[in-house]
Each structure stands twice: as C-alpha cells, then as structure tokens.
C-alpha positions, -999 to +999 in steps of 0.1 A: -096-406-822-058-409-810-061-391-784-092-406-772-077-438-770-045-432-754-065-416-726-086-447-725-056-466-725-034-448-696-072-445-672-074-485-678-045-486-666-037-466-636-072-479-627-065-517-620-030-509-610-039-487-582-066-510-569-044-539-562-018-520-543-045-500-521-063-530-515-038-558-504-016-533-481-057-523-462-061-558-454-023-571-449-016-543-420-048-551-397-052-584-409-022-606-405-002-587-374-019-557-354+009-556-339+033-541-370+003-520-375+004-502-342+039-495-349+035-482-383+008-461-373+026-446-343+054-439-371 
C-alpha cells in the first residue's frame, strides 16, 4: 500500500508539473514574437 501511494504521489506530480512548462513555452515562442522564434529555431 506504500508503495502504491508514493507512486501515485511522484505520477501526480511530474504530471501537472510538466504540463505547465510544455504548455506556456508552445504558446509564448509563436505567440508573443515570431521573430525570437525564428532565431531560436535556426539555433
């Protein structure tokens, strides 16, 4: 039952944790300047 729940525990939370960061840098780099995107990309 431990072990169950510390799985439970550390899936919760790489879960919502990796969500917010792949989601936010999507939208911020063709969203607010193409520009710094083009750059990036050509990086």
């Amino acid at each position: 039952m431990i072990k169950k729940r510390s799985c439970l525990g550390r899936a919760s939370s790489k879960a919502p944790r990796r969500k917010p960061a792949a989601t936010p840098p999507k939208p911020t780099a063709t969203a607010p300047e193409p520009g710094e995107a083009s750059g990036e990309s050509d990086v």
